[in-house]
Residue, then its C-alpha position, 0 to 999 in steps of 0.5 A: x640889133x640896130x641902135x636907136x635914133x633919138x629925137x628930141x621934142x617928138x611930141x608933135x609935128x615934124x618930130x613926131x612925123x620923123x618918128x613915125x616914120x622910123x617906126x613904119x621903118x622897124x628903126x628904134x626909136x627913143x623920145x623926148x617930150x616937155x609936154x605931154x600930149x596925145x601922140x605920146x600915149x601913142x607912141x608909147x604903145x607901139x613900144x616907143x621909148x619915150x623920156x619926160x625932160x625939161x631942158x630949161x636948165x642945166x640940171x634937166x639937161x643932165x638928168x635926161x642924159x642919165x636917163x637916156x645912158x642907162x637906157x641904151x650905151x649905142x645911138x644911131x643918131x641924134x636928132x635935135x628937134x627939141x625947140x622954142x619960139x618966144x617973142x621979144x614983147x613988152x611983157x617979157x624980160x629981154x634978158x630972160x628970153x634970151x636965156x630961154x633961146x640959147x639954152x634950149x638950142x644951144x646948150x642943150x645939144x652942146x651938152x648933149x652932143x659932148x655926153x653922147x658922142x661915145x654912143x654914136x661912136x660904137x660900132x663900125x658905122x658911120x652915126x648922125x647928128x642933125x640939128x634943127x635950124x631955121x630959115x630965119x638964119x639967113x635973114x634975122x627976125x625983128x620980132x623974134x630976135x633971140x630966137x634968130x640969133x639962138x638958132x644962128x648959134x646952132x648952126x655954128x655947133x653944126x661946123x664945129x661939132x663935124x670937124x670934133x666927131x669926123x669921120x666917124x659921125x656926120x653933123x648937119x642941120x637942116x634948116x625949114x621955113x614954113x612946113x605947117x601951119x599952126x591950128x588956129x592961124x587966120x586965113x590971112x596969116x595963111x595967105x599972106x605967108x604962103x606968098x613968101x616963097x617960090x612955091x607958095x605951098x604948105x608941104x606938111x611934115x613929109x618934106x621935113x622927113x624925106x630931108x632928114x632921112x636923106x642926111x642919114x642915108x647920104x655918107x658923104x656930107x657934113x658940116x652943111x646946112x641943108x636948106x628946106x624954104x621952097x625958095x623963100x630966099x628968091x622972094 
């Protein structure tokens, strides 16, 4: 039987696209969600497992990996999607926002990763860890400044967790800008964010998809970054 792959934060958007394309694949699938929502029940019924965890702490972290191990002893991949994006502001203590970043993007797959890498490592095929990153890496963000920086570490975890879990597992990130708008977003959010790239398009959860399944399938890259902003850094 093939192992599951697991997606953290599959609840919506391009976790749950990703999801619901391994299901139109027959690959088994395991979830993670904070909040609930519609899409679970969903999912739930086409025989998804689907775990409730809350990573804001460490104790959650630990929690759901006991859960996930007594579930399934083999993992196909891992794909790190769980995420957040609180904003530096004058309500807010900067301290804890920091925290909130780094321990929901950094933490969490480091524990993760260093608790499950025997399930990746069973069996004689090469296994996966994905990371999701982001553009604003590249460039850092004035409103979202422990966001950037929280997902420039996790792009680090990408270099060192491929050296740690090579050959036998391939770790990756992909990193997006604008995939989909949020529902509610202005017209002129829209267009004024529309003009940040070459391409000038909404591409929907597809790109994402078509991006991670390609890293799973590819043997032969790890410890990379694979870009995905429709040349947004040219602008």
């Amino acid at each position: 039987m093939t192992p599951p792959i697991l997606i953290t934060g599959a609840g919506q958007r391009i976790g749950l696209a990703f999801a619901r394309a391994c299901l139109d694949r027959d690959q088994p699938i395991i979830v993670t969600y904070r909040s609930y929502r519609p899409a679970i029940d969903a999912l739930q019924k086409a025989g998804v497992e689907c775990i409730h965890a809350d990573f804001a702490t460490n104790e959650g972290i630990e929690g759901f990996i006991q859960t996930l191990k007594s579930r399934t002893d083999k993992l196909r991949a891992i794909i790190h999607n769980a995420s957040d994006w609180l904003p530096e502001s004058e309500d807010s203590d900067p301290a804890d926002v920091m925290s909130a970043m780094m321990q929901i993007h950094v933490t969490t797959p480091y524990l993760i990763n260093l608790a499950c890498r025997s399930m990746l490592e069973q069996g004689d095929s090469t296994t996966d860890i994905v990371h999701m990153t982001d553009y604003v890496v590249e460039k850092g963000s004035a409103k979202h400044i422990a966001y950037a920086a929280s997902k420039a570490a996790l792009t680090n975890l990408t270099l060192s967790f491929s050296r740690l879990m090579a050959p036998r597992v391939k770790v990756n990130a992909l990193a997006p800008s604008l995939i989909m708008f949020n529902q509610g977003d202005s017209e002129a959010y829209r267009e004024k964010t529309l003009k940040k790239s070459l391409m000038g398009i909404e591409p929907g959860a597809e790109v994402a998809v078509a991006s991670l399944q390609f890293l799973l399938d590819n043997p032969y890259i790890t410890g990379r970054t694979l870009p995905l902003d429709g040349g947004r850094h040219l602008v």
